[in-house]
C-alpha positions as CSV (number, residue, x, y, z in Angstrom):
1,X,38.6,44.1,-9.3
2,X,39.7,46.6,-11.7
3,X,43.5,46.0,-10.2
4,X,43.1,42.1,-10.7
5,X,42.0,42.8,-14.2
6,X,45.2,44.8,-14.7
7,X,47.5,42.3,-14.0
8,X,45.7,39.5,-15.0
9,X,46.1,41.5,-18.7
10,X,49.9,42.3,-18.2
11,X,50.4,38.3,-17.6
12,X,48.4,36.9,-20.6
13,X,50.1,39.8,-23.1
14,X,53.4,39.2,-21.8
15,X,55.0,36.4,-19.1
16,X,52.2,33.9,-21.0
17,X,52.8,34.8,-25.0
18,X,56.5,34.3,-24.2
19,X,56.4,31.4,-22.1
20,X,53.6,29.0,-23.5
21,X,52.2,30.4,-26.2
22,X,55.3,30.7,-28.4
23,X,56.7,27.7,-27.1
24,X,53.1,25.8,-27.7
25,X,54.0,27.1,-31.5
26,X,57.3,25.9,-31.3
27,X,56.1,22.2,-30.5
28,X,53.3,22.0,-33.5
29,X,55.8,23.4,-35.6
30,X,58.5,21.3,-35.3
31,X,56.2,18.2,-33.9
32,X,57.8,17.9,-30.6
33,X,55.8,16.3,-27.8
34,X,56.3,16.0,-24.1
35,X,57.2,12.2,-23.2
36,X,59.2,10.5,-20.5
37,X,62.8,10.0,-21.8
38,X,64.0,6.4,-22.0
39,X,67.7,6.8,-20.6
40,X,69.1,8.0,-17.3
41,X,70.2,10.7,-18.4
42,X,66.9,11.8,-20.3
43,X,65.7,11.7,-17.4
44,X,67.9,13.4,-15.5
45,X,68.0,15.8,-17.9
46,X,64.1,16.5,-17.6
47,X,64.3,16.6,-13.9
48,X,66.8,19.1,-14.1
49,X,64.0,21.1,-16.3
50,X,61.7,20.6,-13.8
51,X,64.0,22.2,-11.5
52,X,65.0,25.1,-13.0
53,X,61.6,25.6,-14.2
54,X,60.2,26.0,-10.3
55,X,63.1,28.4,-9.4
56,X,61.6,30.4,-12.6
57,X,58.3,29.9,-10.9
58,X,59.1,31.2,-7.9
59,X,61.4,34.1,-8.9
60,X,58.1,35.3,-11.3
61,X,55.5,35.0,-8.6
62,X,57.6,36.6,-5.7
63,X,58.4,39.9,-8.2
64,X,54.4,39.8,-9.5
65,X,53.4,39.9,-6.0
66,X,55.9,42.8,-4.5
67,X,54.9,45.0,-7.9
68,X,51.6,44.5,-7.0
69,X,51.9,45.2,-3.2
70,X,55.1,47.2,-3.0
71,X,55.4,48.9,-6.0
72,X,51.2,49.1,-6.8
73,X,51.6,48.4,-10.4
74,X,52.1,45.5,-12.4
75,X,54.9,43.9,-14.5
76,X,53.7,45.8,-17.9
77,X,55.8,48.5,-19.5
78,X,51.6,50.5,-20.0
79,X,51.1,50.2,-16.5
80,X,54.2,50.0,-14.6
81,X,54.8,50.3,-11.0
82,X,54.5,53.5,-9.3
83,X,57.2,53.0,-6.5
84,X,60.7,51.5,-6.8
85,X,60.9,47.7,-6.0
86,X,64.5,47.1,-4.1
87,X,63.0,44.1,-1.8
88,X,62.8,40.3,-2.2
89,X,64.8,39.0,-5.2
90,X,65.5,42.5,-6.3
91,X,68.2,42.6,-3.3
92,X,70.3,40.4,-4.9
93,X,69.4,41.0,-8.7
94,X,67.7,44.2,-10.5
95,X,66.2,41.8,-13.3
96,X,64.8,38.6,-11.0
97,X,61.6,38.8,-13.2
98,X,63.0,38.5,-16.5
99,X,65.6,35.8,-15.2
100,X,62.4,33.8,-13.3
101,X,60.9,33.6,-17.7
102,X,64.6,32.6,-18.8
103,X,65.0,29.7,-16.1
104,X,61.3,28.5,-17.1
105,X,62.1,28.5,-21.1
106,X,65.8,26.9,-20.3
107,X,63.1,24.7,-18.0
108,X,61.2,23.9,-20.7
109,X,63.8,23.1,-23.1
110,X,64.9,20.7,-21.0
111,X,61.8,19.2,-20.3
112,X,61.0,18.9,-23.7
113,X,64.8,18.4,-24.4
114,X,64.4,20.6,-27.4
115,X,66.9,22.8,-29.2
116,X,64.2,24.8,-30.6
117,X,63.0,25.6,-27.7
118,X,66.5,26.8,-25.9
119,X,66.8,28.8,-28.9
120,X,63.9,30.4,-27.9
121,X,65.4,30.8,-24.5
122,X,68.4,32.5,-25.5
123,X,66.6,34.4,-28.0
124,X,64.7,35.9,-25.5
125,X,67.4,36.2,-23.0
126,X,69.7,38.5,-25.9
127,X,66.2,40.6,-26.6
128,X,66.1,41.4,-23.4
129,X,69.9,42.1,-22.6
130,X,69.3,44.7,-25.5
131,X,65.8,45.9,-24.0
132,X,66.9,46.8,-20.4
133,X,69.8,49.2,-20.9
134,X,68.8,50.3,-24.0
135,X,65.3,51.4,-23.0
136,X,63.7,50.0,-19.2
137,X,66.9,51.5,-17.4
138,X,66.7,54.7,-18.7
139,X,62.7,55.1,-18.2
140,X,63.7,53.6,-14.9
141,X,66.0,56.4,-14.1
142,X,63.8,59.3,-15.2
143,X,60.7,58.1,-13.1
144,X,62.7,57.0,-9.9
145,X,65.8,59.4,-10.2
146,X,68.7,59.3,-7.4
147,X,67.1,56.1,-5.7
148,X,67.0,54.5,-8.3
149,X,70.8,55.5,-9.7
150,X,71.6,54.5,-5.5
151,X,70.3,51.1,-7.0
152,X,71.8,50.1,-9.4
153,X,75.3,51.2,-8.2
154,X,74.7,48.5,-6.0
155,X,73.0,46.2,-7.8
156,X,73.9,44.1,-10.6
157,X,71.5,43.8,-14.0
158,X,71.4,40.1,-14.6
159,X,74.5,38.8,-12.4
160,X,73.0,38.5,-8.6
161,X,74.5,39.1,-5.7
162,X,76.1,36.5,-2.7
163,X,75.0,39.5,-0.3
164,X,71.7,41.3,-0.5
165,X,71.9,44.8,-1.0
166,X,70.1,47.0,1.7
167,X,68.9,50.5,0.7
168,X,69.8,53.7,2.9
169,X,67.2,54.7,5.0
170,X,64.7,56.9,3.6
C-alpha cells in the first residue's frame, strides 16, 4: 500500500501538474475549449494529436511500470529508483519518460490546436534539456557509477536509437 501511495504521489506532483493541470490553466486563461474542428485539416490535425498523445501514453506507462518493478522506485527525483533501468524504451532512448510528457503536451496542443499550449510543450521540453545534463545525469552517474557511464556511451539522451542497445552481461 505504502508503495502505491508513493507513486501515486510522484504522478499527481509531477507527470499530472505538467500535463493537465498547467495546461487546464492554460485553457481558462486564454479561453480555449476542446471542440471538433470544422475543416479536413482540423481534423486531421487533431487526429494527429490524438496520435501522438497515445505514443506519449504508452512511452509514460511502460517507464512507470519498469521503475516500479525493475528499478523498485518511482519516477520522483525524492524517491528515485534504486537500480538502473536499461530495459524497455530505455534500450533505444535514456529519456523515454520525459519524451512520453513532451509527445502528450505536443498531443494536446494539437488537439486543442493551440499555440499556447505547444509553447508549453517546448517550454518544458528546453527545461528539461537544461535539467538532465545539468543535474539528473550527474546524480545518475554518482548513484549507478561505471554501469551507468557503460549506458549512456551507448545510449543517446533524447535522440533514440534504430537498434536497441543490449547491456553486457552482469
Amino acid at each position: 500500500m505504502i508503495r502505491l501511495l508513493r507513486h501515486v504521489v510522484a504522478i499527481v506532483v509531477l507527470p499530472f501538474t505538467v500535463a493537465v493541470l498547467v495546461p487546464i490553466w492554460i485553457c481558462r486563461r486564454d479561453a480555449i475549449s476542446l471542440a471538433v474542428a470544422e475543416t479536413p485539416g482540423g481534423i486531421a490535425l487533431q487526429a494527429a494529436g490524438v496520435g501522438v498523445g497515445a505514443v506519449g501514453l504508452v512511452l509514460f506507462w511502460s517507464c512507470l511500470r519498469r521503475f516500479a518493478t525493475e528499478g523498485r522506485g518511482t519516477l520522483a527525483p525524492w524517491d528515485p529508483p534504486r537500480e538502473l533501468v536499461v530495459s524497455g524504451p530505455y534500450r533505444y532512448v535514456r529519456n523515454p519518460m520525459i519524451s512520453g510528457v513532451v509527445f502528450v503536451l505536443f498531443g494536446e496542443a494539437l488537439v486543442l490546436r493551440s499555440r499556447p499550449h505547444a509553447v508549453w510543450a517546448a517550454a518544458f521540453l528546453a527545461l528539461n534539456a537544461l535539467y538532465i545534463p545539468a543535474l539528473e545525469e550527474p546524480l545518475l552517474e554518482a548513484r549507478f557509477g561505471d554501469a551507468y557511464c557503460e549506458y549512456r556511451r551507448h545510449v543517446r539522451r533524447f535522440l533514440p536509437r534504430l537498434q536497441p542497445w543490449t547491456p553486457p552481461p552482469g
